[in-house]
N, C-alpha and C positions, 0 to 999 in steps of 0.2 A: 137865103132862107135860113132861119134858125127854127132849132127843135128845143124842145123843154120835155124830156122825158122825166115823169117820177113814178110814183106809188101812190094810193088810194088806200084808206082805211076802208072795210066793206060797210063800218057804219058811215061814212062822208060820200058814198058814192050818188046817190039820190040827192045829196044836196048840192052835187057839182053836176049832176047833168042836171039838174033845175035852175043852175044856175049859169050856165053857161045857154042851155034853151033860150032865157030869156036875153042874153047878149048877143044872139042871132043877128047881122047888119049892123052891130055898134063895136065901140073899141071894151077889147080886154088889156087887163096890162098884169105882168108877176113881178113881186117882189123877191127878192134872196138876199138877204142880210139886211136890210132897211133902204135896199138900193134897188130902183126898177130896172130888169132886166129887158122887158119886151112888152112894147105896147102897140094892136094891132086890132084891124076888123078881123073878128070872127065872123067865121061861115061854116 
């Protein structure tokens, strides 16, 4: 299992649970340096 801990701007927080909401049963994937680290179904 991999973790991806960070930080939230309190103005970005609305736009990431809205956005993750809507990824619900589909793949997410993160970037860190131009390189994907993790790409997986969210639940």
């Amino acid at each position: 299992m991999a973790v991806i801990e960070g930080k939230l701007k309190v103005d970005k927080v609305q736009k990431w649970a809205d956005a993750t909401e809507n990824k619900i049963g589909k793949m997410i994937g993160f970037v860190f340096n131009d390189t994907p680290e993790q790409c997986d179904h969210y639940s």
